[in-house]
C-alpha positions as YAML, in Angstrom:
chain: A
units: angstrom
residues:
- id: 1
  name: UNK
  ca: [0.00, 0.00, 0.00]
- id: 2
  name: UNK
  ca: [1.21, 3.29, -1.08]
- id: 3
  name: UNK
  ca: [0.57, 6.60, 0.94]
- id: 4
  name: UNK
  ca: [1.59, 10.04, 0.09]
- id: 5
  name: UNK
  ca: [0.63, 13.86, 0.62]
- id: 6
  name: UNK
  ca: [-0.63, 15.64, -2.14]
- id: 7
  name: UNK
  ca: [-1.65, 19.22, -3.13]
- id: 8
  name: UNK
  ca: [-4.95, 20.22, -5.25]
- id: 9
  name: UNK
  ca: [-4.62, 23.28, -6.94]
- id: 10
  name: UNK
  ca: [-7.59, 24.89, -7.10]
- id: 11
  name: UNK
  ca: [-7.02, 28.65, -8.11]
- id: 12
  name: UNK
  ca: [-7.21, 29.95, -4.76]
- id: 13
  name: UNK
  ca: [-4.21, 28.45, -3.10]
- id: 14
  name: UNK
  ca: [-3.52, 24.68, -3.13]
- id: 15
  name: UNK
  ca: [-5.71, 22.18, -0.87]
- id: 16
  name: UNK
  ca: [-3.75, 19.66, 1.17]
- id: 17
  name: UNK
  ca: [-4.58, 15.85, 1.06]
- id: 18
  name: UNK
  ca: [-3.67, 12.35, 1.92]
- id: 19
  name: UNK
  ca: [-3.91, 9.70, -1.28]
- id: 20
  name: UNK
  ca: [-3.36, 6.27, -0.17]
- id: 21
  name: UNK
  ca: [-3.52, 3.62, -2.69]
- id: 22
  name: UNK
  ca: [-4.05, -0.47, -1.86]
- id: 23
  name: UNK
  ca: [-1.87, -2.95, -3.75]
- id: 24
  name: UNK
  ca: [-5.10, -4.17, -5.66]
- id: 25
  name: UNK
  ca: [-7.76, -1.35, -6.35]
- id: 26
  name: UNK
  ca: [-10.45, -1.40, -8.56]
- id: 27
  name: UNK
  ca: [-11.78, 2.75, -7.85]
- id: 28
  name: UNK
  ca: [-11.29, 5.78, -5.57]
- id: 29
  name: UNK
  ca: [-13.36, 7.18, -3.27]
- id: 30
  name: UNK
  ca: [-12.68, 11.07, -1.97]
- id: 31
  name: UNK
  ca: [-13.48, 11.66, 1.83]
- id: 32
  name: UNK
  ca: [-14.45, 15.41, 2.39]
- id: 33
  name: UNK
  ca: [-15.21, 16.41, 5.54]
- id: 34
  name: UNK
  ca: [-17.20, 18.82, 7.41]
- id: 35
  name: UNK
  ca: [-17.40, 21.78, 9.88]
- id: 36
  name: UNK
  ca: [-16.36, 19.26, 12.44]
- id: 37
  name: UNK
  ca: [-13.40, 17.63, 11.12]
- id: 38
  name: UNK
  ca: [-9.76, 17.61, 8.84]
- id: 39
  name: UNK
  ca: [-8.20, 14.99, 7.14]
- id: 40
  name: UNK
  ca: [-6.57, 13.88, 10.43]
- id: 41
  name: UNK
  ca: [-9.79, 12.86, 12.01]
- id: 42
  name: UNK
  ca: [-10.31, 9.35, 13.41]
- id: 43
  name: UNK
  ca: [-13.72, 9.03, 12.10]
- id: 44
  name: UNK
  ca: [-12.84, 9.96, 8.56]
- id: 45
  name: UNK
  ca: [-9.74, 7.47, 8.95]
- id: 46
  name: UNK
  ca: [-11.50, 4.84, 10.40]
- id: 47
  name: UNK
  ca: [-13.97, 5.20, 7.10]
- id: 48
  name: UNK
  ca: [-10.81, 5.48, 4.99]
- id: 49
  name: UNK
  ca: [-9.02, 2.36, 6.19]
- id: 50
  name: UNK
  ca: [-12.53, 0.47, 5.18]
- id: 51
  name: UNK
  ca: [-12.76, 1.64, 2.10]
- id: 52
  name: UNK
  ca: [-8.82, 0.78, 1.53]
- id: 53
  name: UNK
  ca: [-9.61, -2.49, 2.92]
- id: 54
  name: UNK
  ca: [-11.92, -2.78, 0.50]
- id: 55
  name: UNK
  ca: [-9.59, -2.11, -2.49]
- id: 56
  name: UNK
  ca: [-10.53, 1.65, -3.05]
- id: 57
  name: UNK
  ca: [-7.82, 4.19, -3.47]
- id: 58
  name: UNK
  ca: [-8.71, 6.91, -1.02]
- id: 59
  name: UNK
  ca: [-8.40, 10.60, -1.15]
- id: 60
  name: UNK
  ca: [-8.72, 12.79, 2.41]
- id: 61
  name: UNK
  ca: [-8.96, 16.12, 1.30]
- id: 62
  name: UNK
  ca: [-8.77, 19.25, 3.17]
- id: 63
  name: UNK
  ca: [-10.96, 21.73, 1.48]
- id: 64
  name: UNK
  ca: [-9.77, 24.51, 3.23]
- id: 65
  name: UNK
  ca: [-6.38, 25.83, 3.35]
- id: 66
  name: UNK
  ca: [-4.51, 26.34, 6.14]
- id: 67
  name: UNK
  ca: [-5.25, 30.05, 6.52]
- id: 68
  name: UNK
  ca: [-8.44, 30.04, 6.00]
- id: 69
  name: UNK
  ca: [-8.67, 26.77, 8.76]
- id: 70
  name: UNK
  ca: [-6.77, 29.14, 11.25]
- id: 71
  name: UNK
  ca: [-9.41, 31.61, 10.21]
- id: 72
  name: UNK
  ca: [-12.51, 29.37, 10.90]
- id: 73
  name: UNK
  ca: [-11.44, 29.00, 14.55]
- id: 74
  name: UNK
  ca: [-12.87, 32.70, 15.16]
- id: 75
  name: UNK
  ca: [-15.66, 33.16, 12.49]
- id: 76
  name: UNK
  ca: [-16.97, 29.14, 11.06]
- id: 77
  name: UNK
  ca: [-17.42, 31.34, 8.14]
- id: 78
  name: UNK
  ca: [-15.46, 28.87, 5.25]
- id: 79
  name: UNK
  ca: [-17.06, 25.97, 6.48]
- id: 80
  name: UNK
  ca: [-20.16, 27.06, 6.13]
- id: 81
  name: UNK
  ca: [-20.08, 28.81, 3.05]
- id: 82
  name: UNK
  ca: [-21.04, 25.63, 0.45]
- id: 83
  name: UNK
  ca: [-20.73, 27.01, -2.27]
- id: 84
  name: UNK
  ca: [-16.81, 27.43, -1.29]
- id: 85
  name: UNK
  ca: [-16.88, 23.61, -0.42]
- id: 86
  name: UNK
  ca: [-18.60, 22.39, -3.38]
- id: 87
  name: UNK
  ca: [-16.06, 24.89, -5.50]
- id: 88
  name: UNK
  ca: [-12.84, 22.59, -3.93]
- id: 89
  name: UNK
  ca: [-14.32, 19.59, -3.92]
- id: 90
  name: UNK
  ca: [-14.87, 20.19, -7.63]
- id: 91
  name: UNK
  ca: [-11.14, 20.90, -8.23]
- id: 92
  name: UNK
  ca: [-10.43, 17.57, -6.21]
- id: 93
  name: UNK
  ca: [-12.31, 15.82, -8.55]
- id: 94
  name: UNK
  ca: [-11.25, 17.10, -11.50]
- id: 95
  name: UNK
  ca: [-7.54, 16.77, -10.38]
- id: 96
  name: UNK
  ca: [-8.21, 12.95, -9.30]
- id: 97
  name: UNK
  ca: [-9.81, 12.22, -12.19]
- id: 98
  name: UNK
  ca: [-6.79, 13.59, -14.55]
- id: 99
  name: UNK
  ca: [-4.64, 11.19, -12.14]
- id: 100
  name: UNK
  ca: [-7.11, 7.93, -12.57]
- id: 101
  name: UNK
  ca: [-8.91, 8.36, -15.60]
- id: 102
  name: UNK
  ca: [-9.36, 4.61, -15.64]
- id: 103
  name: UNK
  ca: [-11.22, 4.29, -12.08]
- id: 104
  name: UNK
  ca: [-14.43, 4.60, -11.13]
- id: 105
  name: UNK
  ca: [-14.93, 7.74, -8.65]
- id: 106
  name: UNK
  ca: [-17.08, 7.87, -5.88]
- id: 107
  name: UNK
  ca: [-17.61, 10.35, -3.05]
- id: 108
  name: UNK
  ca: [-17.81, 10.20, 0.78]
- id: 109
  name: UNK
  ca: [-18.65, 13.94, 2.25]
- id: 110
  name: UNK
  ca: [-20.14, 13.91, 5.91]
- id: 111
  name: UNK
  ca: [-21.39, 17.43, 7.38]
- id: 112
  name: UNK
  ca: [-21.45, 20.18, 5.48]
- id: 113
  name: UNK
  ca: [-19.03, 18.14, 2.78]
- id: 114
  name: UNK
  ca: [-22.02, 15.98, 1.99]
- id: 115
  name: UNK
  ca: [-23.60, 18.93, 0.26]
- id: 116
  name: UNK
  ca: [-20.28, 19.75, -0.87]
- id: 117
  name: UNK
  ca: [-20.71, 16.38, -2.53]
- id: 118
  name: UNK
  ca: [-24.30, 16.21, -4.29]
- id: 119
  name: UNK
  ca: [-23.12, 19.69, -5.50]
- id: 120
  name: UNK
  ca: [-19.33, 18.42, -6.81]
- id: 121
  name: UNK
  ca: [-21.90, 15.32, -8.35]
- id: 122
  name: UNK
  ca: [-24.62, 17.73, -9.95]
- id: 123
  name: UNK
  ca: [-21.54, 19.44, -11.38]
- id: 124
  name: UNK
  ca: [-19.62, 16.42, -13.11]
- id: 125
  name: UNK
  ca: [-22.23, 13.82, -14.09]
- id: 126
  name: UNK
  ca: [-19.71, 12.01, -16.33]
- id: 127
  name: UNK
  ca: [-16.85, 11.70, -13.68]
- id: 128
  name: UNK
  ca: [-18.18, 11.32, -10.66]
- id: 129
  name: UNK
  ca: [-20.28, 7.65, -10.30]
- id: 130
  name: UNK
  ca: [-21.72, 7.54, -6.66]
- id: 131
  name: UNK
  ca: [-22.22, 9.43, -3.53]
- id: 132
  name: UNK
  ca: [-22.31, 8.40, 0.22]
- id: 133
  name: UNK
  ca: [-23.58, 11.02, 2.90]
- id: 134
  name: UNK
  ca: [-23.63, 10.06, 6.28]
- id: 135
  name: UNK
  ca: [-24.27, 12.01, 9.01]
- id: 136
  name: UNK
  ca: [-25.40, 15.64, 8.53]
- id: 137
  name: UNK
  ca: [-26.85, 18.02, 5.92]
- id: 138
  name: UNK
  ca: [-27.02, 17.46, 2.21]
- id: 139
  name: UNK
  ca: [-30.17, 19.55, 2.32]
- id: 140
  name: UNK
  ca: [-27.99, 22.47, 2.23]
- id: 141
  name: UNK
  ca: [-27.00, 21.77, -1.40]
- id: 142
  name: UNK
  ca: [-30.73, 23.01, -2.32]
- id: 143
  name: UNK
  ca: [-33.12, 21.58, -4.90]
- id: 144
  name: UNK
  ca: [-31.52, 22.80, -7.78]
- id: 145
  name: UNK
  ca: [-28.01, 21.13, -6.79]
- id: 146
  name: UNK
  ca: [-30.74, 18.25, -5.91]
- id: 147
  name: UNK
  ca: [-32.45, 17.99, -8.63]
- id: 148
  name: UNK
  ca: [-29.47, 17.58, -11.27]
- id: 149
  name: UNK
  ca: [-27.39, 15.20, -9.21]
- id: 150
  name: UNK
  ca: [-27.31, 12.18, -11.47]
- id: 151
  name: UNK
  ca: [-25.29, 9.34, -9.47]
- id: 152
  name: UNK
  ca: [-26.75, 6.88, -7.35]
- id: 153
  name: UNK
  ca: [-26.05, 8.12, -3.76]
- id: 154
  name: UNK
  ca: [-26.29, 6.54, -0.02]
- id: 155
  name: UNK
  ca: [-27.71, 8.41, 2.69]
- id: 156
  name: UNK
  ca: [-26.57, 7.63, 6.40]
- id: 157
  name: UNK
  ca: [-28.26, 9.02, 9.36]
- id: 158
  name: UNK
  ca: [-28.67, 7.75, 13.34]
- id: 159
  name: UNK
  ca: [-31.85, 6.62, 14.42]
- id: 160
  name: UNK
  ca: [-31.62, 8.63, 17.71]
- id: 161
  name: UNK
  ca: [-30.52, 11.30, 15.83]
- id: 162
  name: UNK
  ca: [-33.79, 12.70, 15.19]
- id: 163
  name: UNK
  ca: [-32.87, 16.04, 13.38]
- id: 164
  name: UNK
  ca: [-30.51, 15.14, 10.84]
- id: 165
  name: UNK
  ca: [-32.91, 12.20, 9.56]
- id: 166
  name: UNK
  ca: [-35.99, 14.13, 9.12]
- id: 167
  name: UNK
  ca: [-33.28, 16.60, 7.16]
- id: 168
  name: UNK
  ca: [-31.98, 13.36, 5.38]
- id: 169
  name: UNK
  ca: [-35.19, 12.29, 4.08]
- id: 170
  name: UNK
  ca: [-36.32, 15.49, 2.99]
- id: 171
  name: UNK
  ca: [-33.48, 15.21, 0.89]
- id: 172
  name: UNK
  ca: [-33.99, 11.53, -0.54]
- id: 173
  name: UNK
  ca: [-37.58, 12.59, -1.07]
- id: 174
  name: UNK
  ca: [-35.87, 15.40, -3.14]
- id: 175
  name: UNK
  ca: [-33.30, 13.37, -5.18]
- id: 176
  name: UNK
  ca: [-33.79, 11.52, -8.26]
- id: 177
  name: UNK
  ca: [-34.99, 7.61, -7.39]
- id: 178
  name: UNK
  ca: [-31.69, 6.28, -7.50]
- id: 179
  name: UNK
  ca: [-31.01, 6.96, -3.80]
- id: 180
  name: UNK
  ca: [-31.29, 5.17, -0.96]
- id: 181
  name: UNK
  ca: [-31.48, 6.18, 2.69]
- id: 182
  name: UNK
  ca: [-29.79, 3.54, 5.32]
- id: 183
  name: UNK
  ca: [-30.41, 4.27, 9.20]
- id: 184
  name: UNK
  ca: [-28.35, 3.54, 12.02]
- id: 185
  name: UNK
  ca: [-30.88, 2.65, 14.56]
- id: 186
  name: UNK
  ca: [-29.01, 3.26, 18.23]
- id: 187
  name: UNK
  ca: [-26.71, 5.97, 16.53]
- id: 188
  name: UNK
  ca: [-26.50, 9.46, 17.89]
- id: 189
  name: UNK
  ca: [-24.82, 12.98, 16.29]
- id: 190
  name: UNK
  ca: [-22.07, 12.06, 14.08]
- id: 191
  name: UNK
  ca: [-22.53, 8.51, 14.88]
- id: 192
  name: UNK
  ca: [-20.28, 9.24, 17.98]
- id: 193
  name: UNK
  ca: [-20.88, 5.28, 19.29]
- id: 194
  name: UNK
  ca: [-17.70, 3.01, 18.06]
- id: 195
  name: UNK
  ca: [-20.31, 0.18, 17.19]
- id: 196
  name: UNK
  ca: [-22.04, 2.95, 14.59]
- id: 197
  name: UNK
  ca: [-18.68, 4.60, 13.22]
- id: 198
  name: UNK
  ca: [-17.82, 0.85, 12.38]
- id: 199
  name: UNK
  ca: [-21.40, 0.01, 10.88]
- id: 200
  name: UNK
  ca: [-21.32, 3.61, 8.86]
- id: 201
  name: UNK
  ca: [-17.46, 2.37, 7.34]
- id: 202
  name: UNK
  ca: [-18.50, -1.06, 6.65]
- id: 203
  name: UNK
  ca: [-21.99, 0.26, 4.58]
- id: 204
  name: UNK
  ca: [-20.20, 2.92, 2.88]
- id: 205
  name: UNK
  ca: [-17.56, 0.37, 1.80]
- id: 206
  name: UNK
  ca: [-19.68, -2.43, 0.31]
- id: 207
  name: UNK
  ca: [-21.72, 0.69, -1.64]
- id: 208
  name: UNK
  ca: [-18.91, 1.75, -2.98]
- id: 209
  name: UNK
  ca: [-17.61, -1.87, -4.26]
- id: 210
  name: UNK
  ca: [-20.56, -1.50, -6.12]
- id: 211
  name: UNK
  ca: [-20.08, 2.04, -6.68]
- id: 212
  name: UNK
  ca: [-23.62, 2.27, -6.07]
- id: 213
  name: UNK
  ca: [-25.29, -0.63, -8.19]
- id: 214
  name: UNK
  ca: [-25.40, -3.07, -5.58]
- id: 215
  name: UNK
  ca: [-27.13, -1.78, -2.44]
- id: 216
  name: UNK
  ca: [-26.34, -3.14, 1.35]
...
C-alpha cells in the first residue's frame, strides 16, 4: 500500500490531502469532511481504512487551506459557506480524475461536505459515479443542486438522531430515485458510538464496491 501527501490546486491556493492507494484497487473514493473535522480525524480514517480495505484508493482532502482553517477557529465562516466547499471539492475531482482516468470515482462527504458532494456530483455527471452522505446536511446543497445530481447516492443518518434524519429524508424525497437512505438505529450525532462509526465504514464500503449498483 502506497501513501503520500498531495496538493490540489484549485485557483485559490492549493488544498492539502492524503492519497493512499491499496496494492489491488479497482476505484477511488474522496473523503471530504465537514465543519467538524480535517483529514486527520479518526472518524474519517477509520472510514478510509474500510474503504482501503476494501480495495478503493482513497483521497482525504482538506478543502480549506490552512489560513483560512486558522481563520474558521474565530468566524466558522469557510465551512459554512457551500458554495466554497462544493467549489474545492470540484477541483479535487477534477484533479483525481486527470490522475485515474481509468477508475471509477465515488464520493464520501459527511457534514457540510455531503452537500459539498451532491453539488461536486450535480456538477460532473460524467466523472463522478456515486455518492455516500452520512451524518449531517445534504439539504444544504438546495433543490436545484438536488435535482441535477445524477449518481446513485447513499444516505446515512442515526436513528436517535432525530434532526438530521428528518433533514436526510427530505433530501432523498428530493433526489432523483436512485437513492437510498440507510439508518443507524441506536446511533447518535455524528454517529459518535464506536459500534455505529464501524457500521457507517463497513456500509459505505460495500456501496462503494458496487459504486452504487449493488445496495447493502
Amino acid at each position: 500500500m502506497l501513501s503520500e501527501t498531495v496538493t490540489v490546486p484549485n485557483g485559490q491556493g492549493a488544498l492539502i490531502g492524503e492519497l493512499t492507494v491499496p496494492d489491488t484497487v479497482f476505484g477511488v473514493a474522496i473523503i471530504a469532511h465537514g465543519s467538524d473535522s480535517s483529514r486527520h480525524s479518526p472518524r474519517d480514517r477509520a472510514v478510509a481504512d474500510a474503504l482501503q480495505d476494501a480495495a478503493l484508493a482513497t483521497l482525504l482532502i482538506d478543502l480549506l487551506t490552512a489560513d483560512e482553517e486558522a481563520a474558521d477557529w474565530a468566524t466558522g465562516r469557510h465551512h459554512c459557506g457551500i458554495g466554497l466547499l462544493t467549489h474545492r471539492l470540484i477541483a479535487s475531482v477534477d484533479w483525481l480524475a486527470a490522475c485515474a482516468t481509468d477508475l471509477p470515482l465515488g464520493l464520501f462527504g459527511a457534514s457540510t461536505g455531503g452537500a459539498a458532494a451532491l453539488g461536486a456530483a450535480a456538477a460532473r455527471p460524467g466523472i463522478v459515479d456515486t455518492v455516500v452522505c452520512p451524518d449531517g446536511r445534504p439539504d444544504l446543497a438546495g433543490d436545484d443542486v438536488l435535482g441535477q445530481v445524477r449518481a446513485p447516492v447513499l444516505l446515512l443518518a442515526g436513528g436517535r438522531d432525530t434532526e438530521a434524519l428528518r433533514l436526510t429524508r427530505q433530501t432523498a424525497n428530493r433526489l432523483r430515485p436512485l437513492n437510498r437512505l440507510r439508518v443507524i438505529p441506536d446511533a447518535t450525532d455524528l454517529f459518535q458510538e464506536p459500534q455505529a462509526l464501524d457500521e457507517v465504514a463497513a456500509v459505505a464500503a460495500r456501496w462503494f464496491a458496487g459504486m452504487g449498483q449493488t445496495h447493502p
